[in-house]
Backbone as CSV, one residue per row, in Angstrom:
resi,resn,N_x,N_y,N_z,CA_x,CA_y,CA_z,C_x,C_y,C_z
1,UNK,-14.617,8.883,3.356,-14.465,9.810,4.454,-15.403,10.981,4.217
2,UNK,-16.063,11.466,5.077,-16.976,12.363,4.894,-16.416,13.717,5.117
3,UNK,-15.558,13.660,6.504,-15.046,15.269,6.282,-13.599,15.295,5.463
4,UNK,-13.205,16.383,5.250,-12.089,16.511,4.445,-10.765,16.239,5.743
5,UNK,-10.218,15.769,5.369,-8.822,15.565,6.149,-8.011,16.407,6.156
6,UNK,-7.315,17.091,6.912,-6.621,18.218,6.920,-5.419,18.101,7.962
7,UNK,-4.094,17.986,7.985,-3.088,18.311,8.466,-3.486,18.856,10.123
8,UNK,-4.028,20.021,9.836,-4.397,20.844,11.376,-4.823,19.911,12.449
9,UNK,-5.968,19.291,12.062,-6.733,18.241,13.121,-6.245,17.119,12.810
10,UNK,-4.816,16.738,12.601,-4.719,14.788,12.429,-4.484,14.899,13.567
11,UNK,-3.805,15.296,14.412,-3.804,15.037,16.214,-4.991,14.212,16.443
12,UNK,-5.923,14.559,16.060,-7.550,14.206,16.476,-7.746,13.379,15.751
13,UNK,-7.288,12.638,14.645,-7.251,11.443,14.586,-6.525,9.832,14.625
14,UNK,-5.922,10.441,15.302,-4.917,9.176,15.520,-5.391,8.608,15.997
15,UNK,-4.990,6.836,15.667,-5.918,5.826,16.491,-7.525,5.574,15.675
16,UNK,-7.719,6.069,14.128,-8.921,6.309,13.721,-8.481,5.562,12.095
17,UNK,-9.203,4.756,11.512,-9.889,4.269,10.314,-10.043,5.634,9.423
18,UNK,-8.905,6.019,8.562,-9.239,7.172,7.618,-10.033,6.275,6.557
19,UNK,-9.582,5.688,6.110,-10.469,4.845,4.593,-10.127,3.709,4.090
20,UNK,-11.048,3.253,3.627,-10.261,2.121,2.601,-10.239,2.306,1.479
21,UNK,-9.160,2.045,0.703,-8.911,2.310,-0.905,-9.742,1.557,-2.115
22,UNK,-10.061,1.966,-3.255,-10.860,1.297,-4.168,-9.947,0.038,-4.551
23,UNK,-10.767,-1.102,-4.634,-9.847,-1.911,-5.701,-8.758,-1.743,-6.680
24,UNK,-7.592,-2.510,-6.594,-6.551,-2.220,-7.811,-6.690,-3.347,-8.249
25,UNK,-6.201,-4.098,-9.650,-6.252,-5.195,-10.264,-4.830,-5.347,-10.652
26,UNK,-4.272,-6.572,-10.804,-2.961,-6.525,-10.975,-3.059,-8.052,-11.438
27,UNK,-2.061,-8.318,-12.734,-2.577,-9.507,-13.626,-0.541,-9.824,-13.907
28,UNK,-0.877,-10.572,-14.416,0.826,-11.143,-14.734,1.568,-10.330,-15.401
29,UNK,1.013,-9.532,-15.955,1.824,-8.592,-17.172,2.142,-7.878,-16.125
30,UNK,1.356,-7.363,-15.612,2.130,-6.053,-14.563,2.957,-6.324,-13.886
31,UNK,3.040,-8.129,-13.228,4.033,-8.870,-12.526,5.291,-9.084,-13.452
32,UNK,5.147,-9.579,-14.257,6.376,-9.182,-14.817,6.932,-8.013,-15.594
33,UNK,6.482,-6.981,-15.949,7.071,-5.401,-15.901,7.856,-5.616,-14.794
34,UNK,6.822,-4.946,-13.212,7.963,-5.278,-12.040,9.084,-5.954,-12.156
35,UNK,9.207,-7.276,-12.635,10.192,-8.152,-12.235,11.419,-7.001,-13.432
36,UNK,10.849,-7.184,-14.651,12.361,-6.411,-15.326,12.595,-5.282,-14.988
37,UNK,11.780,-3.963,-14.321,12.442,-2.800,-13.320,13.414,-3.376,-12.876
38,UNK,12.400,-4.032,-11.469,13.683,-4.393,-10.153,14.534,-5.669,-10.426
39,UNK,14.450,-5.943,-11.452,15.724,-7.161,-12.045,15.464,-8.529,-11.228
40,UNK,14.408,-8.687,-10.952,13.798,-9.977,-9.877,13.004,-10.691,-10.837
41,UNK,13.502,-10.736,-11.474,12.794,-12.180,-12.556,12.832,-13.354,-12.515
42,UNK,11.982,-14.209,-11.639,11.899,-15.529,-10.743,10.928,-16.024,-11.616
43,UNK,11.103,-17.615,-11.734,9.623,-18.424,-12.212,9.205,-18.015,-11.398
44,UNK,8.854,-18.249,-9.949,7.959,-18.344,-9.266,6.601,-17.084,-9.199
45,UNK,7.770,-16.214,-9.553,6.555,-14.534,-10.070,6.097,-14.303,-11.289
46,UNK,7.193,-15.142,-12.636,6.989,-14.968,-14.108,6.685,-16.277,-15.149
47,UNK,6.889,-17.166,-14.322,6.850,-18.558,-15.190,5.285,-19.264,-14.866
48,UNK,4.159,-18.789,-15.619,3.208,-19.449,-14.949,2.856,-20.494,-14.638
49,UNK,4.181,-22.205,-15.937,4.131,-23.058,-16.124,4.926,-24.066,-15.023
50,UNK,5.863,-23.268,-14.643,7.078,-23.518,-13.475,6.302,-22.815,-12.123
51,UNK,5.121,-22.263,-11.559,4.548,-21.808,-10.805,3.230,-22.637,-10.349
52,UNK,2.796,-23.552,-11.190,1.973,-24.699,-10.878,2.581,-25.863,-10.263
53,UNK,3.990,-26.197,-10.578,4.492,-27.435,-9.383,4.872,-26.400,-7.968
54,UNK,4.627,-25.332,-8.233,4.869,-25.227,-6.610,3.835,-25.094,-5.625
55,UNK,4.233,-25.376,-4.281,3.654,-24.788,-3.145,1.960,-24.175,-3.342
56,UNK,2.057,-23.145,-4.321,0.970,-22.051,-4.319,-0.197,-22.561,-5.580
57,UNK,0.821,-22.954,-6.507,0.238,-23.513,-7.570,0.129,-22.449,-8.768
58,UNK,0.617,-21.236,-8.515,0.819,-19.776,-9.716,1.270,-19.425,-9.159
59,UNK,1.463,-18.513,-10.082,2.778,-17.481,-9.801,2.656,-16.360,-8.453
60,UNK,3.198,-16.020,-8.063,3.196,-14.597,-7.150,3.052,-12.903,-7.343
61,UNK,2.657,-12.806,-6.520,3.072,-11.298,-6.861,4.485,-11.070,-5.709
62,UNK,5.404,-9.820,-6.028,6.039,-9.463,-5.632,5.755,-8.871,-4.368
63,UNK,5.905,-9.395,-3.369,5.662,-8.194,-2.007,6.170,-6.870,-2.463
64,UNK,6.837,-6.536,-2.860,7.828,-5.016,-2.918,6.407,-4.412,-3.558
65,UNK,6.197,-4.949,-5.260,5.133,-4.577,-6.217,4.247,-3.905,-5.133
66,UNK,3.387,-4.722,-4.271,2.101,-4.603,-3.635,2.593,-3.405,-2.544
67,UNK,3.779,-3.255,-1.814,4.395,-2.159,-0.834,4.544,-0.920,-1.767
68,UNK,4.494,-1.237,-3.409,5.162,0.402,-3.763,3.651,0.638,-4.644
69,UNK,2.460,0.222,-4.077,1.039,0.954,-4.249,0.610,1.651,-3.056
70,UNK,1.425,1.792,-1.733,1.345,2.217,-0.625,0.567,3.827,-1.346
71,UNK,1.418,4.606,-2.034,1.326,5.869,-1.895,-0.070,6.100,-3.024
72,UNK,-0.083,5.034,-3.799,-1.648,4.687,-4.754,-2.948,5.009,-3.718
73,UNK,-2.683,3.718,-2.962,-3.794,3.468,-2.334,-4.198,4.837,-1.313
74,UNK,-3.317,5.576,-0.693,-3.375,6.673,-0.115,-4.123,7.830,-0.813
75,UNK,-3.348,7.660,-2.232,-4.393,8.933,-2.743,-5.607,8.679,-3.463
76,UNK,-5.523,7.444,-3.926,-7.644,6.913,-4.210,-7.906,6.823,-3.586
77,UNK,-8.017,6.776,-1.507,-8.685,6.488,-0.882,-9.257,8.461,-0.811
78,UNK,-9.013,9.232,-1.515,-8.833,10.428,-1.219,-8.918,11.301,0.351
79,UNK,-7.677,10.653,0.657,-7.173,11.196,2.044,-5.882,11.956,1.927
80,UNK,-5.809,12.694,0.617,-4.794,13.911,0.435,-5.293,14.955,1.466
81,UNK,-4.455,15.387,2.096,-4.441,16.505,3.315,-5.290,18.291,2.337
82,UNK,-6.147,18.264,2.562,-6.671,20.205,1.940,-5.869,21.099,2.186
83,UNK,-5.088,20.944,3.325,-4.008,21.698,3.697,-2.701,20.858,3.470
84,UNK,-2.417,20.426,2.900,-0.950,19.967,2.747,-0.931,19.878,0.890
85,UNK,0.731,19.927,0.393,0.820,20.251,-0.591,2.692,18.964,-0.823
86,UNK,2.697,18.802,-1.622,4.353,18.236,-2.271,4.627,17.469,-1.146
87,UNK,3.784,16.086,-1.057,4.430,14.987,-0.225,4.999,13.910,-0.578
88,UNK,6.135,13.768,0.367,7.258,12.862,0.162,6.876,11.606,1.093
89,UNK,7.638,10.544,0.202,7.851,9.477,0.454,8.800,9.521,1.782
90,UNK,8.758,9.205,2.616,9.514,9.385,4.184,9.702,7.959,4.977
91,UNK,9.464,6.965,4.263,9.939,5.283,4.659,8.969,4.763,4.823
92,UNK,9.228,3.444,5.393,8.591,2.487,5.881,9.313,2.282,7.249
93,UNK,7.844,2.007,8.186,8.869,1.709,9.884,8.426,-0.123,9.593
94,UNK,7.221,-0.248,9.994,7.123,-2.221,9.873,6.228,-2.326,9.160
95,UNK,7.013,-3.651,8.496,6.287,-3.782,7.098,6.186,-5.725,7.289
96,UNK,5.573,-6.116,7.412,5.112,-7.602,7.079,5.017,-7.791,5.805
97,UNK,4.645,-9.301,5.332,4.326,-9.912,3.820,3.771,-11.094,4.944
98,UNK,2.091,-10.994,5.197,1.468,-11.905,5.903,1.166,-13.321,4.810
99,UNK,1.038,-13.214,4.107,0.116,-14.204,3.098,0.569,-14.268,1.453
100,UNK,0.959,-15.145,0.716,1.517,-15.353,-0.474,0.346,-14.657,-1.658
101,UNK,0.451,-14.004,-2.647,-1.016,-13.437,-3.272,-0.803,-14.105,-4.151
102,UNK,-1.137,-14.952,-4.865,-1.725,-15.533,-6.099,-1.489,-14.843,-7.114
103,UNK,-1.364,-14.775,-8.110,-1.615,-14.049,-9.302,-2.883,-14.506,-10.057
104,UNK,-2.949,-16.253,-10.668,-3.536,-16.858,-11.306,-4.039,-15.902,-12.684
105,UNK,-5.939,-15.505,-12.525,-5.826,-14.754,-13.890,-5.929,-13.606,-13.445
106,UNK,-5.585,-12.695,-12.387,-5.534,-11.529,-11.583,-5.933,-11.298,-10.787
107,UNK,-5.637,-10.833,-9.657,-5.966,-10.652,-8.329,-6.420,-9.347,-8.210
108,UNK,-7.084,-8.869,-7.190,-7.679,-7.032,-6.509,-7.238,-6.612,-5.534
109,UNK,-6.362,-5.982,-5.204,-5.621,-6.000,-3.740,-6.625,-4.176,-3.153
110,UNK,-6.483,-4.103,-2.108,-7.325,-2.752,-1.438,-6.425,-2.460,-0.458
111,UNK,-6.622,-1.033,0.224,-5.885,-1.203,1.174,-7.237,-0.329,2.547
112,UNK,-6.569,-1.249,3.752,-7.531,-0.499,4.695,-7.049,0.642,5.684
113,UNK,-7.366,1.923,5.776,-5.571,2.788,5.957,-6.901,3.572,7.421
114,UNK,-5.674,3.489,8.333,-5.642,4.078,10.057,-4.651,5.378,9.930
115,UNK,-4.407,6.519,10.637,-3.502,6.817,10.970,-3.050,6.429,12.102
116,UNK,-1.880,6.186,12.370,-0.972,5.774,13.634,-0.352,7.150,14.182
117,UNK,0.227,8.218,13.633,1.012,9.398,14.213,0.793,10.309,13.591
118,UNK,0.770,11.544,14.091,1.108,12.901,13.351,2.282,13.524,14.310
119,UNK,3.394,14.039,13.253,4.236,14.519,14.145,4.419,15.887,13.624
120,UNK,3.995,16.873,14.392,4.147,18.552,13.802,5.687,18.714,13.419
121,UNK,6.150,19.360,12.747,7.135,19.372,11.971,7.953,21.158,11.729
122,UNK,8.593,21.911,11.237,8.838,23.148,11.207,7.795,23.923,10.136
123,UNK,7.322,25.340,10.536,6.519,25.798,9.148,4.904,25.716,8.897
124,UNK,4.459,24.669,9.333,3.549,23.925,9.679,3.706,22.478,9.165
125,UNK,4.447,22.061,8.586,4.787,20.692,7.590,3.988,19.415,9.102
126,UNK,4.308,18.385,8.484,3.452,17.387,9.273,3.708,16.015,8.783
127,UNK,4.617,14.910,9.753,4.556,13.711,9.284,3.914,12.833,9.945
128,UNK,3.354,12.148,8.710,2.017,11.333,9.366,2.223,10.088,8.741
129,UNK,2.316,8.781,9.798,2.456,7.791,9.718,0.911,6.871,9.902
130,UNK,0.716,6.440,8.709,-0.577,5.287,8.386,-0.143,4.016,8.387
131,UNK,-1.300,3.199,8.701,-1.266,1.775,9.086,-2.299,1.097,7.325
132,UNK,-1.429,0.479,7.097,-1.930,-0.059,5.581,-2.198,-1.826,6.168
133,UNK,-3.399,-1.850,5.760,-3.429,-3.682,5.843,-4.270,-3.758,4.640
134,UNK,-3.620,-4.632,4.073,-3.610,-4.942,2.584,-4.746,-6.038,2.791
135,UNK,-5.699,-6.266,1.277,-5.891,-7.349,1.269,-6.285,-7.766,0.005
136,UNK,-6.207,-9.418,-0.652,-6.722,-9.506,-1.821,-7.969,-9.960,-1.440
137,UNK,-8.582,-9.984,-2.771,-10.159,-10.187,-3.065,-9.972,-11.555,-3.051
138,UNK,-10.579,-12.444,-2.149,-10.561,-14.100,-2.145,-10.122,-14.258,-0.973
139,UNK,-9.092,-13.681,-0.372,-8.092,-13.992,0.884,-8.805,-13.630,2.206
140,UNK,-8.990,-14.842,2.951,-9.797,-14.438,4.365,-8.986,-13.223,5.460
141,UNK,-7.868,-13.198,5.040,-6.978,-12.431,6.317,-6.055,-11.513,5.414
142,UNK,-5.676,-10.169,5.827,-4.823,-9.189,5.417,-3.531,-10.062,4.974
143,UNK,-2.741,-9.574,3.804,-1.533,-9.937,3.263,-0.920,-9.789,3.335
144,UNK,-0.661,-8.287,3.744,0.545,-7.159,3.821,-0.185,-6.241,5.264
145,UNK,1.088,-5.512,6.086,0.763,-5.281,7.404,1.808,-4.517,6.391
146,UNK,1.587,-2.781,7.085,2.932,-1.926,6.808,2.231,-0.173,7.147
147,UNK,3.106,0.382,7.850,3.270,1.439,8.282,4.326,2.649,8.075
148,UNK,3.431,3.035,6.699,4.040,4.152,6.092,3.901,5.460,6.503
149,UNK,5.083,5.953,6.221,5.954,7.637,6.377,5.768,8.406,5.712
150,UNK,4.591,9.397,5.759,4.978,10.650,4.705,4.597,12.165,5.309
151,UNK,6.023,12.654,4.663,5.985,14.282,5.067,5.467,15.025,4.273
152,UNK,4.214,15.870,4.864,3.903,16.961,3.558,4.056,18.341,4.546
153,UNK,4.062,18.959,3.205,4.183,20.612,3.465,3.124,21.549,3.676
154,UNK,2.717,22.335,4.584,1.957,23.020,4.662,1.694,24.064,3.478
155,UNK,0.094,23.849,3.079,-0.187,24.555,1.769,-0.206,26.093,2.239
């Protein structure tokens, strides 16, 4: 992004391509960390040996995993607001899991981020809802479709 993004003028961009995020890499180890957090410890995400008779032929990544880099990919794409300060996580409205991601010997997932809304808020605060379409490195079509919520505070 060439100009700085700022809270004041997101009105003026809605409907607009803020950035796309740098590559992340994500390999089995990190897939299974995830799995013992969120207690989802499946062959199909951790067994790489039990992940070759299936369907995909390796293991998976976790949709959730790839949804909770939402707020990653937001701030390496460096589209932190100059004027906004202490932003919160404020939901998810629709969220897809288009396409199964592979793990094999690691995958690169990116994200390609729109804003969809700015909604002025009390103070000057401002919630601004982005359009994330995910994709891995190899995969002809986006993976993940999802439209995240976050409130920040006027600096």
């Amino acid at each position: 992004m060439s100009t700085p993004f700022l809270l004041a003028d997101a009105d003026q961009k809605i409907g607009t391509k803020l950035g796309t995020s740098p590559w992340v890499f994500i390999d089995q180890v990190q897939v299974n960390v995830f799995a013992e957090v969120t207690r989802w410890r499946t062959p199909g995400h951790c067994d790489p040996e039990h992940a070759k008779t299936t369907p995909y032929g390796g293991t998976l990544l976790h949709g959730f995993h790839a949804i909770a880099l939402l707020s990653h990919f937001y701030k390496s794409s460096q589209l932190w607001p100059e004027d906004g300060r202490n932003p919160l996580n404020y939901g998810l409205d629709r969220v897809r899991i288009l396409k199964p991601i592979i793990i094999g010997d690691g995958v690169r997932l990116r994200s390609h981020i729109s804003l969809l809304d700015a909604q002025p808020k009390q103070n000057g605060d401002m919630l601004l809802k982005t359009q994330h379409d995910i994709e891995a490195d190899g995969v002809d079509a986006f993976v993940i479709f999802a439209e995240y919520l976050t409130y920040w505070h006027a600096a």
